[in-house]
N, C-alpha and C positions, 0 to 999 in steps of 0.2 A: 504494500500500500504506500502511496505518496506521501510523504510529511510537508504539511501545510507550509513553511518553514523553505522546502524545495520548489512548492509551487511557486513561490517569490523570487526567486533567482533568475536573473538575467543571465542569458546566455554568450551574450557578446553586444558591446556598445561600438557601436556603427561611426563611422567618422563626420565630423563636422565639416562644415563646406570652409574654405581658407578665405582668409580675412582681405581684405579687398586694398588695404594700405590706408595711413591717416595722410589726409591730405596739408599739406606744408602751411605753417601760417604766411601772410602776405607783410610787408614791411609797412609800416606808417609811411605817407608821401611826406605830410610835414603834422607839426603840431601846434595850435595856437598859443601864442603867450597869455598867461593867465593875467588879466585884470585888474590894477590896483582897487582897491573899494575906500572911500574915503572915509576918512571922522565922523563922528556925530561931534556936532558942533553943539549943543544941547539939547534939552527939552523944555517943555513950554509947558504950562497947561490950556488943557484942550475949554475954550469957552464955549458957554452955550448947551453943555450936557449935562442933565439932571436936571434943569431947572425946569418947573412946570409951563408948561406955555411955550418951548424953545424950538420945539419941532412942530408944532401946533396938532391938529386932527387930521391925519391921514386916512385917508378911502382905500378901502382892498384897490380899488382901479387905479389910483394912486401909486398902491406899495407896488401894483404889479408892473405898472408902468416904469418907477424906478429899477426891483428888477430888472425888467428888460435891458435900460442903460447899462446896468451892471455888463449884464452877458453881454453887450455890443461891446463894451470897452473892453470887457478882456478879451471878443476873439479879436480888436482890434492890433491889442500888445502881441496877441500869440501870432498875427498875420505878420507885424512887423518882426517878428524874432527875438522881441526881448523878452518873453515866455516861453520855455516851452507847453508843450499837452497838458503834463502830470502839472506844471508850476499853474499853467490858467486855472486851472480844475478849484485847486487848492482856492488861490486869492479869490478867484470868482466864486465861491459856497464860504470863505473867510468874510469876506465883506458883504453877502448876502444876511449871513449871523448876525454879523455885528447891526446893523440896520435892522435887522429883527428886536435883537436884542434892544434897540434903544426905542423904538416904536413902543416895544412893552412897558420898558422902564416907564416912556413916559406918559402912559395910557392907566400904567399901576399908579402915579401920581397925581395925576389929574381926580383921580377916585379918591384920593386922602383927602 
């Protein structure tokens, strides 16, 4: 009788097909020089935010309106190249927030 044990044995493994060769990397033509970034020269405070009355009453058709400006400006930057994809994505839903955020703020005050 066969031992269970014998039925699992492989008789012989078969050959693999041969590997095709990795292909060479290619040499950079050139590289651009990185960009000096300048100083912050201060900060300020920002006027005009929190204060009751400073953004007055915005309409959904309004905020959507704004909106809208948002996304034009930034595929505006990403058309020019000082954005890329992933950086519009970000600043445009960044400042989309923050205009949310302050709409709230000051709709939560106007209620005090």
């Amino acid at each position: 009788m066969g031992n269970k044990e014998d039925d699992k044995k492989v008789g012989a493994i078969g050959t693999s097909g041969a590997t095709k060769g990795v292909k060479a990397t290619e040499s950079l033509s050139e590289v651009d020089k990185v960009k000096g970034a300048s100083a912050v020269k201060g900060v300020s405070e920002v006027s005009g935010v929190g204060r009751s009355g400073a953004i007055g009453a915005v309409s959904i058709e309004q905020r959507d309106k704004l909106m809208a400006i948002v996304t034009e400006e930034a595929e505006k930057l990403a058309a020019q190249g000082v954005l890329s994809k992933s950086q519009r994505d970000v600043v445009e839903q960044a400042v989309k927030m923050a205009i949310d955020a302050s709409l709230i703020e000051a709709s939560e005050t106007r209620k005090r």
